[in-house]
C-alpha positions as CSV (number, residue, x, y, z in Angstrom):
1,X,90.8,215.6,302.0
2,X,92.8,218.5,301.9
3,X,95.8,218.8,300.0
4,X,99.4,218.8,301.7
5,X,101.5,221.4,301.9
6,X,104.2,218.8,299.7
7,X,101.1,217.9,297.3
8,X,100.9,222.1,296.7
9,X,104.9,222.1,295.9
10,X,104.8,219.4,293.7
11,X,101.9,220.8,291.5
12,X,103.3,224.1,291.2
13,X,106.9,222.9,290.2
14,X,105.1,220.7,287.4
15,X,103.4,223.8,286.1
16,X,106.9,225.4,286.0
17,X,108.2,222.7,284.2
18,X,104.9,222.8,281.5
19,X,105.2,226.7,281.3
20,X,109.3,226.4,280.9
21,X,108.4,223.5,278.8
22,X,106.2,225.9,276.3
23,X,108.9,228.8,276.5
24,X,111.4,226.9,275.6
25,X,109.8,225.7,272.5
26,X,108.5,229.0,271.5
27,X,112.3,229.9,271.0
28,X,113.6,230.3,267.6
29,X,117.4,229.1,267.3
30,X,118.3,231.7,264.8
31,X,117.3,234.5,267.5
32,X,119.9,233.0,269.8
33,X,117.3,232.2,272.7
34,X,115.5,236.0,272.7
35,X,111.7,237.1,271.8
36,X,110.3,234.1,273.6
37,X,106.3,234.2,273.2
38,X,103.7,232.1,274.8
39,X,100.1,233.0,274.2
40,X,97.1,230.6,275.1
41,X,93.3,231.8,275.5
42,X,92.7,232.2,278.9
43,X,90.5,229.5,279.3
44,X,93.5,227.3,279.3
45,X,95.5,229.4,281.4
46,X,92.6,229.4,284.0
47,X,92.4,225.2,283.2
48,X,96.1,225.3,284.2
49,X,95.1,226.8,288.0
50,X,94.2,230.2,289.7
51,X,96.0,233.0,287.6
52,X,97.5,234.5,290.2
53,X,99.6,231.3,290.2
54,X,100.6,230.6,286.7
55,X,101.9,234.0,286.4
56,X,104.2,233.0,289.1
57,X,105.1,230.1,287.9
58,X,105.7,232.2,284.5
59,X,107.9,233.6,286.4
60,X,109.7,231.0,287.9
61,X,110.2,229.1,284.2
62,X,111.5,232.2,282.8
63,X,114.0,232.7,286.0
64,X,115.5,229.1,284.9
65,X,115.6,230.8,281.3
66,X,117.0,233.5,281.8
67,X,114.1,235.9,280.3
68,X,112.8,238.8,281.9
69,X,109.5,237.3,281.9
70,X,106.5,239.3,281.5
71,X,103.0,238.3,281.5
72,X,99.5,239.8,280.6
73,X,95.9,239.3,279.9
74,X,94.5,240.7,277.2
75,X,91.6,239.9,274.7
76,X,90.6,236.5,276.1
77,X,94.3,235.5,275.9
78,X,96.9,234.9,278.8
79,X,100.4,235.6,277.3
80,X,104.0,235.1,278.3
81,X,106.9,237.4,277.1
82,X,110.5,237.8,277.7
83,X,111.4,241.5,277.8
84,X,114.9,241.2,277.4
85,X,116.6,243.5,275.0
86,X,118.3,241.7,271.9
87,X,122.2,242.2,271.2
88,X,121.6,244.1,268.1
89,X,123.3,241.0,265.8
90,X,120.0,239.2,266.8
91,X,117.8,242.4,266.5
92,X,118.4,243.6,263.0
93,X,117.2,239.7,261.5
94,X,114.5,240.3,263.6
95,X,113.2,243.6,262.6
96,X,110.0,242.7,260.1
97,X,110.7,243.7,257.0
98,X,110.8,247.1,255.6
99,X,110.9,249.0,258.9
100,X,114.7,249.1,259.1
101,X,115.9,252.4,259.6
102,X,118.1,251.8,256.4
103,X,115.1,250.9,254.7
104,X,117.0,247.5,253.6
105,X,114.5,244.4,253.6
């Protein structure tokens, strides 16, 4: 039996709300809700349905975030990023160690 229009709707707004769901937790309170990260093998992504369609869903969950969400394949993995640029209060705790240009750690 072929699914419904509805039954298509309703699948693709619970995989917004698994993939907000995951970007939300990847969040770090002490970087005030920036450098949101999701990475899964792509196995899992491709469990979740065609690609094509988690990315927009990605997409969606980030919209509701308010990230600039980005997403990309790359060695076996299917990963989610949010792009947006980092008042620089939350950039400079953020910097790894050692690479600040005043050469503080």
């Amino acid at each position: 039996m072929p699914t419904t229009r509805e039954e298509r709707r309703r699948g693709f707004q619970d995989l917004v709300e698994l993939l907000e769901t995951l970007m939300r937790d990847s969040l770090r309170e002490e970087l005030g809700g920036y450098y949101g990260n999701v990475t899964m093998p792509l196995q899992r992504a491709a469990g979740l349905g065609p690609i094509s369609t988690t990315r927009r869903a990605a997409r969606t969950a980030g919209e509701r975030l308010g990230w600039d969400t980005y997403t990309y394949l790359v060695d076996g993995m299917f990963i989610i990023r949010d792009r947006r640029r980092a008042p620089e209060e939350i950039r400079l705790p953020a910097v790894p160690a050692g690479s600040r240009p005043d050469g503080t750690l």
